[in-house]
C-alpha positions in Angstrom: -19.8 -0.6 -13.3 -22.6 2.2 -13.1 -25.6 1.5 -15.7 -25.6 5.7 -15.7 -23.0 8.3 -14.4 -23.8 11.7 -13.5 -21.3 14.5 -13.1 -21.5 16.3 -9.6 -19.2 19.3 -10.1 -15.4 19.4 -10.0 -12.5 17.6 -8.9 -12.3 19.0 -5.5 -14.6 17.1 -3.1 -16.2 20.3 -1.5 -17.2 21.0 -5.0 -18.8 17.9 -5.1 -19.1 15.1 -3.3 -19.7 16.9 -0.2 -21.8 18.8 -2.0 -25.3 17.2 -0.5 -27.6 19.4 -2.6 -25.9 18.1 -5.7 -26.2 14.5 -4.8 -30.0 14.9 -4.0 -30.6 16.6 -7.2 -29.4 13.9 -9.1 -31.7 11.1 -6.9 -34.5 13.3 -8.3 -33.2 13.7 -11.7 -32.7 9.8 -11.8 -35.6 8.6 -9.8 -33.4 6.6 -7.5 -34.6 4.1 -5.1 -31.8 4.4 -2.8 -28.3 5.6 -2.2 -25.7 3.0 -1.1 -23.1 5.8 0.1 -20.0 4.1 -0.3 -17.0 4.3 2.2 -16.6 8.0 2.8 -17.6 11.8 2.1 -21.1 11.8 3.3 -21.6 8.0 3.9 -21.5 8.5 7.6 -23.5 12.0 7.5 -26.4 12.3 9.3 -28.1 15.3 7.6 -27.5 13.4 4.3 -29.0 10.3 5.5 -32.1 12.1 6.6 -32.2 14.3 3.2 -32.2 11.1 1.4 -34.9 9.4 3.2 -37.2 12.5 3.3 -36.7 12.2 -0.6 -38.5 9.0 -0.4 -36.0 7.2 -1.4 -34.0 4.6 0.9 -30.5 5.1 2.5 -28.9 2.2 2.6 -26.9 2.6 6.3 -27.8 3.3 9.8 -30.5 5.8 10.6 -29.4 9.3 11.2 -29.8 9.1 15.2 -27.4 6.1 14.8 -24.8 7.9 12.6 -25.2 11.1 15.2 -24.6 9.2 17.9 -21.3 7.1 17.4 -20.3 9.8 14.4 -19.1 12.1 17.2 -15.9 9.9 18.7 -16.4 12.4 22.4 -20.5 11.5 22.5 -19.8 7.5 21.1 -17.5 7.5 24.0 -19.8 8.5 26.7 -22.3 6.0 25.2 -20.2 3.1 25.3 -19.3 3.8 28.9 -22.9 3.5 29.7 -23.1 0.5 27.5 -20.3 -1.4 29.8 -18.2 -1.3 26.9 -14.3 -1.1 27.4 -13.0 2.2 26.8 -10.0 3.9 26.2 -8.9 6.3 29.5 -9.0 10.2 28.0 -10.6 13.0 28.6 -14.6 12.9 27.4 -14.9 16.0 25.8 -14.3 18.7 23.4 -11.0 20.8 23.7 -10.7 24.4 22.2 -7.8 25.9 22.4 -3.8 25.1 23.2 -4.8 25.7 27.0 -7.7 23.0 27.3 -5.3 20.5 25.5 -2.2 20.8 27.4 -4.6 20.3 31.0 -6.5 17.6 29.1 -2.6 15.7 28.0 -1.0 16.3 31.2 -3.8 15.3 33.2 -4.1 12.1 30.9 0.0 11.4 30.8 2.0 11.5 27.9 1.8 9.9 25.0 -1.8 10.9 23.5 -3.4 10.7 20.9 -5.3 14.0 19.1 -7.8 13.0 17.4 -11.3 14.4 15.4 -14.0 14.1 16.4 -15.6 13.1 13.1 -13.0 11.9 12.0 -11.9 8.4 10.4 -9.5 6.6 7.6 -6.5 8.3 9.7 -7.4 11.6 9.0 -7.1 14.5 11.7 -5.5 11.8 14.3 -1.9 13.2 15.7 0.3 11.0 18.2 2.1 13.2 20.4 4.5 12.7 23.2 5.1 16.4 24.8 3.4 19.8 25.1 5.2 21.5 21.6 4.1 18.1 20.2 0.7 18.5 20.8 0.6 22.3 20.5 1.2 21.0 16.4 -0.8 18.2 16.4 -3.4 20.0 17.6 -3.2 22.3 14.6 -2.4 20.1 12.1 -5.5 17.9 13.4 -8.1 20.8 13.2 -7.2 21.9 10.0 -6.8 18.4 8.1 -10.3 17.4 10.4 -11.9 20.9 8.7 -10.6 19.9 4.9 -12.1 16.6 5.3 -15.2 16.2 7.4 -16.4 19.8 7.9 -16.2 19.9 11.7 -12.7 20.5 13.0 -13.8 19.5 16.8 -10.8 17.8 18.6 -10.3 15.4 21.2 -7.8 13.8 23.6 -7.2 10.4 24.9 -4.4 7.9 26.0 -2.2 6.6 23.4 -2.0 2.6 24.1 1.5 1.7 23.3 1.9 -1.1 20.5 -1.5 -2.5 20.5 -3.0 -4.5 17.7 -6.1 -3.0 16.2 -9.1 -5.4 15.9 -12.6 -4.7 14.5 -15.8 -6.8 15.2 -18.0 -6.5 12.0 -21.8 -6.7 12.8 -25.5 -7.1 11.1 -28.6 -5.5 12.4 -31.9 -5.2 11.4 -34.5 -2.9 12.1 -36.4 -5.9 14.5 -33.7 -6.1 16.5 -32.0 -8.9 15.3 -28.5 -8.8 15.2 -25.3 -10.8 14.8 -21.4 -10.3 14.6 -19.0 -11.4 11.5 -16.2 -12.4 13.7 -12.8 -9.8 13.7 -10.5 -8.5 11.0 -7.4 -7.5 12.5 -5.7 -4.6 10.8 -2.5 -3.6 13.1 -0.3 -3.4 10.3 -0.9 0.8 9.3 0.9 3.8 8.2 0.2 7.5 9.2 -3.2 5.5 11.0 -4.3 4.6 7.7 -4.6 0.5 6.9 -2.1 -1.1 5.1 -3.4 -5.5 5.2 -5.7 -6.8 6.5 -6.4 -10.2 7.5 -9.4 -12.1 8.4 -9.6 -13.6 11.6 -6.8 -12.6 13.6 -4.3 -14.9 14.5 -4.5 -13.8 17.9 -7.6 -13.3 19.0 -9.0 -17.2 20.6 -12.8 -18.2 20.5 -13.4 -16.8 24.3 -12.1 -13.2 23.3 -13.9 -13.3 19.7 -17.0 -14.2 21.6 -16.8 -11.3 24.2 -15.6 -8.9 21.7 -18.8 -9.8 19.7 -21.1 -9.1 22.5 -20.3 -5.7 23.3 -19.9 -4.7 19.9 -24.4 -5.4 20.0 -24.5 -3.7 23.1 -22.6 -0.8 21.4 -25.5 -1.0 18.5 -28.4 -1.8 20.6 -28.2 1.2 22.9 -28.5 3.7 19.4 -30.9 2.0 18.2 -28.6 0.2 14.8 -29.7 -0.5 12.1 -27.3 -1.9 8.6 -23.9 -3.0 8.7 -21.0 -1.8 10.9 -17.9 -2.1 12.3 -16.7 -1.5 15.7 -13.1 -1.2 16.6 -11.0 -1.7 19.2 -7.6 -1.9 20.8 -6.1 -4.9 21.9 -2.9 -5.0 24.6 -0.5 -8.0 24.5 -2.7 -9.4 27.2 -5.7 -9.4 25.1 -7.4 -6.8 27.1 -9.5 -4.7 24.5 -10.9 -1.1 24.3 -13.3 0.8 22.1 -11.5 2.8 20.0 -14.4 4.3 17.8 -17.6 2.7 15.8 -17.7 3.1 11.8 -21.3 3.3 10.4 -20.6 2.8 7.6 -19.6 0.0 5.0 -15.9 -0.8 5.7 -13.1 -1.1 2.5 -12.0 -4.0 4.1 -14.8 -6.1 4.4 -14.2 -8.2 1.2 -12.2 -10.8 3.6 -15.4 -11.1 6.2 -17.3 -11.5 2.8 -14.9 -14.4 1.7 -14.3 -16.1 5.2 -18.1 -16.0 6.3 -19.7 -16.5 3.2 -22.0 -13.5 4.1 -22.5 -11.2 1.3 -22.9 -7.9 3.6 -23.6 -5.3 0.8 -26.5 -7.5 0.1 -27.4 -7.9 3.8 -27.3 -4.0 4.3 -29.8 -3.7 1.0 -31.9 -6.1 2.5 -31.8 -4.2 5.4 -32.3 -0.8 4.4 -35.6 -2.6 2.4 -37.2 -3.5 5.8 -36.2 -7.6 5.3 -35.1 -9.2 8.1 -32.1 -10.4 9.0 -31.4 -13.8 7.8 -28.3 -15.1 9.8 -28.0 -16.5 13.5 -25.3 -16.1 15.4 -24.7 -19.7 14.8 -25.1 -19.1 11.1 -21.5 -17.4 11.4 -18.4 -19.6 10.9 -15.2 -19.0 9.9 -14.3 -20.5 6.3 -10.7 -20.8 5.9 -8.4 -17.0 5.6 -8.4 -14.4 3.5 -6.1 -11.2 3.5 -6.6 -7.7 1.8 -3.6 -5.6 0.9 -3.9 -1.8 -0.3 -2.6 -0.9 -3.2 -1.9 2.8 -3.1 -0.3 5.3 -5.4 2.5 6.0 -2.9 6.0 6.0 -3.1 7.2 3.2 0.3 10.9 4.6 -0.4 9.8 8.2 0.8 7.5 7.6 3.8 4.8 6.3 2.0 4.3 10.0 0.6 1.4 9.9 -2.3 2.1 9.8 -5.9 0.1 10.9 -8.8 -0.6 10.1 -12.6 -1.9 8.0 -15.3 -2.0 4.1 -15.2 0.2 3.8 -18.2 -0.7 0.0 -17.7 -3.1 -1.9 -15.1 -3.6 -5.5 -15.4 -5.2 -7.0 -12.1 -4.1 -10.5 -11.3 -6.8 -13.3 -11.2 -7.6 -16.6 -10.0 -10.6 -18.2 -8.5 -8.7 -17.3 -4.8 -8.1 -13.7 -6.0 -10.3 -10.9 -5.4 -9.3 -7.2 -6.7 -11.8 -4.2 -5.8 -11.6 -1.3 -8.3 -12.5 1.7 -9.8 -9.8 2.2 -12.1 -8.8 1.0 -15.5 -5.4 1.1 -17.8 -5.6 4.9 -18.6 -7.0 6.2 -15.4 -5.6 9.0 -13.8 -5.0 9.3 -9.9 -5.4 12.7 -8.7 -4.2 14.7 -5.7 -7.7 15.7 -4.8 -8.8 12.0 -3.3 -7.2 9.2 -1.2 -4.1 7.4 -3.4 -6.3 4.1 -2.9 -5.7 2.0 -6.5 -7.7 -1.2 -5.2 -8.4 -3.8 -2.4 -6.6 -7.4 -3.3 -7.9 -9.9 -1.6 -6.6 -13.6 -1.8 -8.1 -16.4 0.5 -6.8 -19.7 1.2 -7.8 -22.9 3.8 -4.6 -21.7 6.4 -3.1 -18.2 6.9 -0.1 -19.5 5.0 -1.7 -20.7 2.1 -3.8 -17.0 2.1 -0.2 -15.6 2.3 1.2 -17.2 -0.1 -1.9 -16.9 -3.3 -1.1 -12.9 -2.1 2.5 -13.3 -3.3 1.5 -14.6 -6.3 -1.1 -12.0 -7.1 1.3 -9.2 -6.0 3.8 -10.5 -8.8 1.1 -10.8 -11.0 0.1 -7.1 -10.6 0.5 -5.0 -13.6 0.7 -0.6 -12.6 3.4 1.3 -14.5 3.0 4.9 -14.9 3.5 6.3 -11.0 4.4 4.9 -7.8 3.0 2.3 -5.8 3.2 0.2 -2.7 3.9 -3.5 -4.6 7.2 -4.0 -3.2 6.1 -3.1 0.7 3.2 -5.2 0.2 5.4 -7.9 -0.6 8.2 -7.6 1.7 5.0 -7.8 4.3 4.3 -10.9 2.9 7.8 -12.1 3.5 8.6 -10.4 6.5 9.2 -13.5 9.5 6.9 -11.3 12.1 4.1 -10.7 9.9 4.7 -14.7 8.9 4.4 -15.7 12.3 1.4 -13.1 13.1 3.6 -11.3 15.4 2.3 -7.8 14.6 1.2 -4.6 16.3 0.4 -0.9 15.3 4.1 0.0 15.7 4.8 -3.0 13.2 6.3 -0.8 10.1 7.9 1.9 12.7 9.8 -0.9 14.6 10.6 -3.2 11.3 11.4 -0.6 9.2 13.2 2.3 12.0 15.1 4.0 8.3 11.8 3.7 6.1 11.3 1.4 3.5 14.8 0.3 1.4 13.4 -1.9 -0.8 12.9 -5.7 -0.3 15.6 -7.9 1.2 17.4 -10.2 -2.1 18.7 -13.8 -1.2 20.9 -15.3 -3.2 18.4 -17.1 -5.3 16.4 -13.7 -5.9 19.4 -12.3 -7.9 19.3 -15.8 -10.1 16.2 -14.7 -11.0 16.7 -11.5 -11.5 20.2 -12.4 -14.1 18.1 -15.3 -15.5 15.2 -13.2 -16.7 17.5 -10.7 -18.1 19.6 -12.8 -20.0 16.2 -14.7 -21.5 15.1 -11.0 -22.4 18.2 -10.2 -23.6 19.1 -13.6 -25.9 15.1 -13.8 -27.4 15.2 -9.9 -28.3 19.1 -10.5 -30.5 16.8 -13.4 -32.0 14.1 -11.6 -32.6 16.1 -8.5 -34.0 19.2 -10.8 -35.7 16.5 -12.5 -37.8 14.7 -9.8 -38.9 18.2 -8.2 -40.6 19.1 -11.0 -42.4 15.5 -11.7 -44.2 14.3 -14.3 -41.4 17.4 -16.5 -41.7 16.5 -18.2 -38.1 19.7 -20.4 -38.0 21.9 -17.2 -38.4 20.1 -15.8 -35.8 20.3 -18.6 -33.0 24.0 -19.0 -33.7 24.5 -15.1 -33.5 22.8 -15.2 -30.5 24.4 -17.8 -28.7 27.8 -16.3 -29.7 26.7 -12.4 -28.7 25.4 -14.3 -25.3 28.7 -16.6 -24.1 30.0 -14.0 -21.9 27.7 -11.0 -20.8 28.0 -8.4 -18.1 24.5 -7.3 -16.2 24.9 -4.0 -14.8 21.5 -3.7 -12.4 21.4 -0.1 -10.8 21.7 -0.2 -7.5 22.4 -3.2 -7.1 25.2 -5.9 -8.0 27.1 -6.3 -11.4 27.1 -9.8 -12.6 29.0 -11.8 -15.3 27.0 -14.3 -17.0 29.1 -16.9 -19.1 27.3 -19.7 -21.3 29.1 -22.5 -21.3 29.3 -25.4 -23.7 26.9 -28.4 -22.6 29.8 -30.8 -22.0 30.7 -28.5 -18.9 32.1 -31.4 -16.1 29.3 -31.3 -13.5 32.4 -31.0 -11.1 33.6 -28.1 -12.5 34.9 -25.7 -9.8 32.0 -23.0 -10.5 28.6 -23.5 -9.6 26.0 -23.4 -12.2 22.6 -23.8 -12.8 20.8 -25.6 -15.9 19.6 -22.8 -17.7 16.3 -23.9 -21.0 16.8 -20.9 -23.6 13.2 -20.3 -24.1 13.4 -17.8 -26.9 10.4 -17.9 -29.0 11.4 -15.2 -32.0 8.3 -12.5 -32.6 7.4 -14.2 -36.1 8.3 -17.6 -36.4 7.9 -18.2 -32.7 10.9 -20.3 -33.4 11.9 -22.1 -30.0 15.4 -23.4 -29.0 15.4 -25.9 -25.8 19.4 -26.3 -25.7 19.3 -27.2 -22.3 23.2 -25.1 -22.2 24.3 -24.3 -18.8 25.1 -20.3 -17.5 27.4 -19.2 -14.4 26.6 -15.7 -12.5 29.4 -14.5 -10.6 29.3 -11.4 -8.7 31.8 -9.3 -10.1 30.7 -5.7 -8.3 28.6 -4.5 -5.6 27.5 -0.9 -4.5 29.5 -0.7 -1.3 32.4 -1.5 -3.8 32.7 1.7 -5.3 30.4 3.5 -2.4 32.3 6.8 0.1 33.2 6.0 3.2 30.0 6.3 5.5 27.7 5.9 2.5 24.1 4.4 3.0 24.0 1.5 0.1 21.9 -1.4 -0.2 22.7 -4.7 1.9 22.9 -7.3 -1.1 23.5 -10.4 1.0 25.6 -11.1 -2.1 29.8 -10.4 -2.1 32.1 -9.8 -4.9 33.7 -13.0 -6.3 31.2 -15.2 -5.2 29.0 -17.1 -7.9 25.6 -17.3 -7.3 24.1 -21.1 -6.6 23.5 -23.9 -8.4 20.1 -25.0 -9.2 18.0 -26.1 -12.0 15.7 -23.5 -13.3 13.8 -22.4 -16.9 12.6 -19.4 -18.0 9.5 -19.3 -20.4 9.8 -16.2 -22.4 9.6 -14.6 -25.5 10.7 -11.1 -27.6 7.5 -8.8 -26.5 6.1 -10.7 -23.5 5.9 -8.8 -20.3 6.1 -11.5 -18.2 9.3 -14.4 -17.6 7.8 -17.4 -15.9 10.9 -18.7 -14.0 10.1 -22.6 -12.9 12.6 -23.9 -10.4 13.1 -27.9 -10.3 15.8 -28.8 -7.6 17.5 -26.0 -5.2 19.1 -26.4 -1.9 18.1 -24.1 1.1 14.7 -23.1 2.6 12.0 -20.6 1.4 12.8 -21.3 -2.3 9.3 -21.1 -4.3 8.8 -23.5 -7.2 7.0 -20.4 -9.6 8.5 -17.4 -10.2 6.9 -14.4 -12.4 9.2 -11.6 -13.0 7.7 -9.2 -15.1 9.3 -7.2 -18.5 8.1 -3.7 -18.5 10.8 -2.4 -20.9 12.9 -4.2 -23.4 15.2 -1.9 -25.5 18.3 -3.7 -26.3 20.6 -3.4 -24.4 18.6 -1.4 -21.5 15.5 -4.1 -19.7 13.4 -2.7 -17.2 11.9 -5.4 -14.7 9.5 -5.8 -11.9 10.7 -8.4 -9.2 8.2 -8.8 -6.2 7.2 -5.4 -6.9 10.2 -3.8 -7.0 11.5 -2.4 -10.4 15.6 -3.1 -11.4 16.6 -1.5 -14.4 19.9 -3.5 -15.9 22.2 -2.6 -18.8 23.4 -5.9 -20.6 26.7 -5.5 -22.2 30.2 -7.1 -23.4 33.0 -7.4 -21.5 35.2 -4.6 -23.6 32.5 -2.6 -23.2 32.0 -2.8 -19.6 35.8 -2.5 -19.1 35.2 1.3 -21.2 32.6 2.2 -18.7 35.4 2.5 -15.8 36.4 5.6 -18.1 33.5 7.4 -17.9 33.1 10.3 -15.6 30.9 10.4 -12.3 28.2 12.3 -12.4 28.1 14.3 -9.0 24.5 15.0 -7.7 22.9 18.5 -6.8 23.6 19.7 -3.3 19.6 20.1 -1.9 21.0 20.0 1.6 20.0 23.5 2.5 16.8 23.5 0.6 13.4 22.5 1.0 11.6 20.0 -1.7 8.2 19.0 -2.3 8.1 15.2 -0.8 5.2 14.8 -3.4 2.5 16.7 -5.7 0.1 18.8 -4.0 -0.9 22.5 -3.1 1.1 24.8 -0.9 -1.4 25.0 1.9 0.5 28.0 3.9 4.3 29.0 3.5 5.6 30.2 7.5 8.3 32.0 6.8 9.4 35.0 4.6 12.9 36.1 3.1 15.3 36.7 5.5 14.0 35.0 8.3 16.9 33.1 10.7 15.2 29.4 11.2 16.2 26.3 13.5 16.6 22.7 12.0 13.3 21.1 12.2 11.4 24.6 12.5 8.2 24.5 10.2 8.3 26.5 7.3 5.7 25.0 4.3 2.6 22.9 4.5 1.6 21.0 1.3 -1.5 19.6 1.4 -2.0 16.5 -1.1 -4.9 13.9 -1.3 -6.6 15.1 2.1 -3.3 15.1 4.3 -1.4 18.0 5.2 2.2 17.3 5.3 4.1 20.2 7.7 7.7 20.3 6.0 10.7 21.8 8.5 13.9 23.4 7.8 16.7 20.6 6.6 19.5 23.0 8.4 19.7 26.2 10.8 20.1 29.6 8.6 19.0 32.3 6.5 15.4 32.0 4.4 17.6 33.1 0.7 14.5 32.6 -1.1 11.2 31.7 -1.3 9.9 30.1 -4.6 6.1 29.3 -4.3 3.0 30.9 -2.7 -0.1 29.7 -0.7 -2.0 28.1 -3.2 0.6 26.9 -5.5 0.3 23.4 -7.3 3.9 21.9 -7.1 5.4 18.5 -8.5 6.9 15.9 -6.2 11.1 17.0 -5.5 9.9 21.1 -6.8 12.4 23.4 -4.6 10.0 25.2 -2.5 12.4 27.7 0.0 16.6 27.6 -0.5 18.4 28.5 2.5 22.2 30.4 2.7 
């Protein structure tokens, strides 16, 4: 961390750090040497570059020529044209109004893509497949590319349909030596922001890597480069590839060039910036196994990936000499709606792709954030997903894969042992814990209360399947007509620590699912698990105790492929009889009860949810950037009526129904909480 901190003003970046005269007040008040300006505000601003180095002290990035020339995307265009660098067709230009774009789209052919000129990290960038598509985009572009960059100048070029999007990462000093880092491909993206990363591209060969590489220089040489940057491109399923824009700028995903090229290029561009040379050849450059980089965001995957804000109630980061997390956070933390939902960068690297894959499992399951919503259990349903395991990946990856959004990730058979054997471990080790603590810490009372409380229990997960676990005496035949699975009661009681290893077996049977009791029609959860069916046999033991967050699940013997030997399954909440677990990211919250008791629970009545069907809700936290419409007003389903603007994105919200605007309940310049009604229809 920072040997000093200086505050620049408040939350709100214009208030600060796009606030240049703030900044270069502090290099004075400091005595800086030099400004390393990170990955966005004004780290790719050529008026701050200069300020800085007419300060006397050194910016440590391109000159401000360089950052002019390829900061504009129409101008960096035309340069790389005259560079005989492949470009995407569009029109080279600036467009003004709704009549320049719609010549400029139908002279180009539908789709397009609107884009800012300044723009970068997703932001201002609008795909649109008709005029009264790109009449919005256009709109939505300006104003998000204004919020964000200062400069709202706009665009137009082809869309390429399902590319992948690769980057060449390249080194240049100030003599003109130069050499490129090989590619990261990042296809896999959401509202054109990066999701994972990987490090180099499965599909990109030697040939293509080299050529690539080439014109990336020529890109740099004809603006005279100097520091790190990354050039990117688009790639068709032919490997034909086509500048898409040049970022001058340190990239957030360059931890996996770092670890596969053994270049440290934060170093290189300080080296740089300090009028050293450059130190590597283009033969200096290998590539040194894999390495991937997933973003963890605070956004919620079940709603579009919309953000989410809070305090990190807990943060632990996973580790490992393979394991790489980049951070700015700590337990305690808040994330605001005023900046990007970033939480980290975790990086995992490996010999082979799959071995790279599979350390970022583990660190996912490893990964501690409670207190708001994150992206653990997309991240790890990537991981698992058979397209992304076999590389088969474009831009369109999560729109094609996931057509409905985001339901969670898909649960074998063996994922719901897991699940039921980490609840009953919680649930035995916490009636120890508490049965021992009654009676004056008499420990054998409280194993044999335990294991009589524990011979027949129901699991109740929401959402998801009701289980019976029984506990069966150890003499149970091993032909015995149910399947079962050798079970280790590792329940270590909070004083004592008092461990019992009965090596007793368990059964799960299914004894409910959701579609059981779900209406006709209803959306529920595919399970691929059916009531009556017990759950397979295999020989697992869970290693925890009362107060641990975390159940080590260690699996011996199990038929079937893609079983994993190590399991962690973390225990955010444990208050008998309600457990609160994290599975792969994914959080399952499971009532354990007895049988008489779960028979009562039939009784109960249903609790019948609000009908928002006619109303609009806040997808997230944010401001009310402009409300459209006013009382009274007859709308169309899909008519824009509120735009919210949260962490740098404006999100245009549309009528759920055709009527009558009944009421309006918030104003332009309104904070409001994710799911606040905003406008109620009649």
């Amino acid at each position: 961390m920072a040997d000093e901190k200086v505050c620049i003003g408040p939350p709100a970046s214009a208030d600060s750090y796009l606030r240049q005269d703030r900044i270069l007040e502090v290099i004075k008040q400091t005595g800086a040497e030099a400004v390393h300006p990170g990955y966005g505000f004004l780290s790719e601003n050529s008026d701050f570059s200069k300020a800085v180095e007419e300060l006397g002290a050194k910016f440590i990035g391109p000159k401000e020529y360089a950052i002019d020339s390829m900061g504009d995307k129409i101008h960096s265009k035309k340069i790389a044209l005259d560079a005989k660098v492949n470009t995407i067709p569009g029109f080279v230009g600036e467009v003004h109004d709704d009549t320049e774009l719609l010549k400029a789209c139908n002279e180009i052919g539908y789709p397009v893509m609107i884009k800012a000129s300044a723009g970068g990290g997703g932001k201002g960038m609008r795909i649109a497949w008709n005029d009264e598509e790109a009449r919005k985009g256009f709109q939505l572009s300006k104003r998000e590319a204004a919020a964000s960059f200062g400069d709202d100048t706009i665009f137009v070029e082809k869309f390429i349909e399902n590319p992948r999007h690769i980057e060449i990462q390249i080194l240049v000093d100030s003599f003109g030596n130069g050499t490129y880092l090989n590619e990261r491909e990042c296809s896999v993206q959401r509202r054109n922001q990066k999701v994972m990363e990987e490090a180099p591209s499965s599909f990109v060969d030697p040939a293509t890597r080299a050529a690539m590489g080439k014109q990336a220089l020529q890109l740099a040489a004809a603006v005279g480069y100097q520091s790190a940057g990354t050039v990117e491109f688009l790639m068709d399923k032919n490997k034909d590839f086509y500048f898409l824009e040049m970022n001058t700028r340190l990239q957030v995903e360059h931890p996996i060039t770092e670890m596969t090229t053994k270049v440290d290029i934060v170093e290189e561009m300080i080296n740089i910036a300090a009028g050293r040379k450059l130190r590597y050849k283009q033969s200096d450059i290998g590539i040194h196994g894999w390495a991937f980089e997933s973003r963890v965001y605070a956004e919620d995957p079940y709603r579009e990936f919309l953000p989410s804000i809070g305090l990190l109630t807990k943060y632990r980061e996973p580790t490992g000499s393979h394991v790489r997390v980049d951070t700015g956070v700590t337990e305690g933390s808040e994330i605001s709606m005023f900046y990007d939902p970033m939480i980290s960068k975790l990086c995992t690297h490996g010999d082979t792709r799959a071995q790279a894959l599979e350390r970022m499992r583990h660190a996912l399951d490893s990964y501690h954030i409670q207190g708001l919503r994150q992206n653990l259990s997309f991240l790890h349903a990537l991981c698992d997903h058979p397209s992304f395991i076999s590389g088969d990946i474009t831009t369109k990856f999560i729109e094609e894969h996931y057509p409905e959004g985001f339901q969670g990730i898909e649960m074998n058979e063996l994922d719901w042992v897991y699940i039921a054997a980490t609840a009953y471990a919680a649930h035995g080790s916490a009636l120890i814990a508490r049965a021992s603590i009654a009676t004056g810490q008499d420990y054998e009372f409280a194993l044999k209360y335990a294991r009589e409380t524990m011979e027949e229990v129901i699991l109740n997960i929401k959402d998801g399947p009701t289980l019976k676990v029984t506990l069966s005496s150890p003499e149970l035949d091993p032909d015995d007509e149910f399947d079962e699975f050798e079970q280790q009661l590792d329940m270590q009681q909070l004083m004592a620590q008092i461990q019992q290893e009965a090596g007793d077996r368990i059964r799960i049977e299914v004894i409910k699912t959701p579609a059981d009791s779900a209406e006709e029609g209803a959306a529920v959860r595919e399970l691929s698990i059916e009531t009556g069916q017990f759950l397979p046999a295999v020989s697992l033991q869970t290693h925890y105790k009362e107060g641990d967050d975390e159940c080590k699940c260690s699996l011996h013997t199990a038929g079937g492929s893609g079983v994993r030997s190590d399991v962690t399954v973390q225990v955010i909440s444990s208050e008998t009889p309600d457990y609160k677990l994290v599975y792969h990211g994914e959080e399952f919250e499971i009532n354990v009860m007895a049988p008489r008791v779960y028979e009562l629970t039939k009784h109960m009545p249903v609790v019948i949810p609000v009908d928002t069907s006619k109303m609009v809700l806040s997808p997230m936290p944010g401001l009310i950037y402009s409300v459209n419409v006013k009382e009274g007003d007859k709308v169309e389903l899909g008519e824009e009526v509120v735009v919210v603007e949260a962490m740098k994105m404006q999100n245009a919200l549309q009528a759920p129904a055709s009527g009558k605007i009944s009421k309006i309940l918030v104003a332009a310049g309104d904070s409001v909480d994710a799911d606040q009604i905003l406008i109620e229809l009649e």
